[in-house]
Structures are given as C-alpha cells and as structure tokens.
N, C-alpha and C positions, 0 to 999 in steps of 0.2 A: 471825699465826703460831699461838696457843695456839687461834684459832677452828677453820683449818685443820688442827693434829693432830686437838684431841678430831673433828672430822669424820671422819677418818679413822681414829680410834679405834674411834667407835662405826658406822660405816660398816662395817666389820669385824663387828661380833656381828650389824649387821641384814643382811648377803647371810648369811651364817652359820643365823639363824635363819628366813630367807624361803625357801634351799635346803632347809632340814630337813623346813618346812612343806609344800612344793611336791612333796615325796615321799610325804607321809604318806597312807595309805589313803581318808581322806576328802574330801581335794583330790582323787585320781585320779578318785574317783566322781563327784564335784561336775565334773567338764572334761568327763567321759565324759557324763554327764548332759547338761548344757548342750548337747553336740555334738548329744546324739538328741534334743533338745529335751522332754526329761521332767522330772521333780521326783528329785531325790537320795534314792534308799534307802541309809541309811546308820543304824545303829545301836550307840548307844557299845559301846565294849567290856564296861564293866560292868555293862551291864545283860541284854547274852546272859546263858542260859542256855544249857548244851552247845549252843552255838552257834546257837541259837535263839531264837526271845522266848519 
C-alpha cells in the first residue's frame, strides 16, 4: 500500500516533468533533427547574443 501511493506520488511530478520537457525548444529540434537525419543546431539561451552567437 505505502509502496503503491509514494508511486503514484511521484509518478505524478515525472509525467509532469517529461510533458514540460517534451515541449521545450530543444527536444523539438532534437525530433526534427533526428527525422532529417542531421545533428541538432541548438544553442543555449544564454549564450546568444541578439539572437546570434
């Protein structure tokens, strides 16, 4: 019983945190990637420069 809640306890924050990721700009790029069969252009946010490198 206590094994089964904390499961579903924390089963809850990882679909939670797996949906948040699965959105995020650098997954997109990483799937889109993969499809065309290239290597991922993807550059942190804090390292642009007005949007640039």
């Amino acid at each position: 019983m206590i094994k089964s809640s904390l499961d579903n306890y924390i089963g809850l924050y990882d679909r939670i945190g797996m949906q948040a990721g699965l959105g995020a700009p650098e997954s997109i790029e990483g799937f889109r990637a993969f499809e065309e069969r290239r290597f991922p252009n993807w550059v942190h946010p804090g390292l642009r420069l007005d949007g640039r490198l």
